[in-house]
C-alpha positions in Angstrom: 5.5 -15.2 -1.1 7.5 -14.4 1.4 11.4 -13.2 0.9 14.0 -14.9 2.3 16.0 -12.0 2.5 15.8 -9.9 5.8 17.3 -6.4 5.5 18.4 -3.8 2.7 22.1 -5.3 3.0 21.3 -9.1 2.0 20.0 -7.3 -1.7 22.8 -5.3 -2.2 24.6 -7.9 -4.8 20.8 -8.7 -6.2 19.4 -8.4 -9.4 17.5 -5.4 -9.4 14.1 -6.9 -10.0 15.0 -8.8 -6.6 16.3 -5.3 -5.0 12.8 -3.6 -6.4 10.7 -6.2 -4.5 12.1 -6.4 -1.2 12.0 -2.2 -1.0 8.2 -2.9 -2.3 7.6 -5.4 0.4 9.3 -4.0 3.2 7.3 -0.7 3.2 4.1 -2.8 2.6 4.5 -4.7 5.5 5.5 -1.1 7.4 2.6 0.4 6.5 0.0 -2.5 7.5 1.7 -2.8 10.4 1.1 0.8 11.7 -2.3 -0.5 13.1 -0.9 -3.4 15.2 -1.5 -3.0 18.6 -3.9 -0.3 18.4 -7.4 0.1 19.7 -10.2 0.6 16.8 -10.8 4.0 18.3 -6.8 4.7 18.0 -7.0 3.5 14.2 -9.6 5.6 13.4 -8.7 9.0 14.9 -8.5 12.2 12.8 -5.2 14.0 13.8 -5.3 16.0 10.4 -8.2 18.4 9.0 -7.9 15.9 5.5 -9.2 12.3 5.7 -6.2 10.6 6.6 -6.5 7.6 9.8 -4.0 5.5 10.2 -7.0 3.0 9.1 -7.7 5.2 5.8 -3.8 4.6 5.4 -3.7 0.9 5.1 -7.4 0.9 2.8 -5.8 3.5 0.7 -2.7 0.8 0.3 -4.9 -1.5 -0.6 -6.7 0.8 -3.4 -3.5 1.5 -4.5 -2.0 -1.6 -5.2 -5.3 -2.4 -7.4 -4.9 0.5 -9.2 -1.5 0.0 -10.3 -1.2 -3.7 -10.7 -5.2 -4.7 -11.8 -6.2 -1.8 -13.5 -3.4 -0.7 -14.8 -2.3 -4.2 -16.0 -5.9 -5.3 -16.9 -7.8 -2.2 -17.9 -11.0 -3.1 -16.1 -13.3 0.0 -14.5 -12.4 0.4 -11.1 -16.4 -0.6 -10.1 -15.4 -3.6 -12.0 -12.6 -3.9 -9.9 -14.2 -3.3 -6.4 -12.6 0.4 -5.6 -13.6 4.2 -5.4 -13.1 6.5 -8.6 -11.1 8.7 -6.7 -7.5 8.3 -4.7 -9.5 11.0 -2.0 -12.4 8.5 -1.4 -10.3 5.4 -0.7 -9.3 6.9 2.6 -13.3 6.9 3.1 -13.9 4.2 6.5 -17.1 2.0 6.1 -19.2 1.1 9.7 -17.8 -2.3 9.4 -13.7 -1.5 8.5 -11.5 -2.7 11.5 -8.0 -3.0 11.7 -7.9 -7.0 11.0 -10.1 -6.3 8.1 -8.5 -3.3 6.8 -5.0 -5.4 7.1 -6.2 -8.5 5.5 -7.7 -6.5 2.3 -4.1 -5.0 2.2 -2.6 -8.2 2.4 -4.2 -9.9 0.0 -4.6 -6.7 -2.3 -0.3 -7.2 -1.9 -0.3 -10.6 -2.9 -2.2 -10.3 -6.3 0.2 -7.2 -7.2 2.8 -9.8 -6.9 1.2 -12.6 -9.0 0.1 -10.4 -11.5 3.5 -8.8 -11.8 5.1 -11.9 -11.4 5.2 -13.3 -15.1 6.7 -9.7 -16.2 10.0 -8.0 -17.0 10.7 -5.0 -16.0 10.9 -3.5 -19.3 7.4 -4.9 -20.2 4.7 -2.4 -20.8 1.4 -2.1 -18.9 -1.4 -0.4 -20.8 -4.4 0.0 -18.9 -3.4 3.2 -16.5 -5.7 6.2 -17.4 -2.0 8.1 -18.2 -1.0 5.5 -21.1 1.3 2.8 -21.3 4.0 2.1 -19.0 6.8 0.0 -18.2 6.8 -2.5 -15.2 9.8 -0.6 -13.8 8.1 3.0 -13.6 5.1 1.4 -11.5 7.7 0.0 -9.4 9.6 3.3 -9.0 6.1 4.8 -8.3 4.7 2.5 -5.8 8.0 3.2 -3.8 7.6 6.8 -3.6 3.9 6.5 -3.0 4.9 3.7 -0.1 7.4 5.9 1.3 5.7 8.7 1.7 2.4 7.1 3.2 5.2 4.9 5.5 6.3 9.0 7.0 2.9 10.0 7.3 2.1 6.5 9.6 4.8 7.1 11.2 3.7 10.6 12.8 0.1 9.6 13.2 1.3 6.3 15.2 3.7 8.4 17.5 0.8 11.4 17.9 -1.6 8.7 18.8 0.7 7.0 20.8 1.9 10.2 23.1 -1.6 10.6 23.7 -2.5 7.5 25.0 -0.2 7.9 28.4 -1.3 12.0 28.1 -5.0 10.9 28.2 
């Protein structure tokens, strides 16, 4: 679903709903986009003593968004659901993740968050999320802050591996 809007300043007059999701979406398509025009090897490298990749970055997106809009909205275990107990093992790369299939998990992780929180207000309640119910609004406001900050962190690990490549 894409937006036909194409910067910050075309929402400013927007409904808020409409001013939520194109924040949302423009840092989702930031952070998936921190692995195009890498190498595998680039993707993958540890430039931090935690588990954090630019790889790990986009997979821990992805277990994000199912967190927030399938378990929180549905309630359903997360090994129902397909993801790790744990925010730390998300970041966790399997033999077989690459960049095009890290990116098209996130992708399409992205577009169920929107269908699911498509037929909601704002002000309606998810009950599902392991802290209690909340409103449609507060995940919003959380998945920005969480976006943002994992957008800064791809940022410094793109431009570290980056400076290396023409140092190497």
């Amino acid at each position: 679903m894409a937006s036909h809007f194409h910067s910050m300043d075309d929402v400013i007059n927007e409904p808020e709903r409409v001013q939520f999701e194109f924040f949302l979406d423009e840092h989702r398509a930031a952070l998936n986009g921190c692995l195009d025009g890498l190498t595998e090897e680039q993707a993958r490298r540890r430039l931090v003593p935690s588990r954090t990749t630019l790889l790990g970055l986009v997979k821990h997106a992805a277990f994000v968004e199912k967190v927030w809009f399938d378990e929180a909205f549905t309630g359903r275990p997360r090994s129902e659901i397909g993801i790790p107990a744990t925010p730390d093992e998300s970041f966790i790369l399997a033999d077989g993740d690459t960049i095009g299939s890290v990116q098209a998990a996130h992708r399409e992780a992205c577009a169920a968050s929107r269908a699911a929180a498509a037929p909601l207000g704002l002000e309606d309640i998810v009950t599902g999320n392991r802290r209690g119910p909340v409103p449609l609004r507060w995940v919003y406001l959380h998945m920005l802050r969480e976006l943002a900050q994992h957008c800064g962190h791809a940022d410094i690990l793109r431009e570290q591996i980056l400076a290396g490549r023409s140092a190497g």
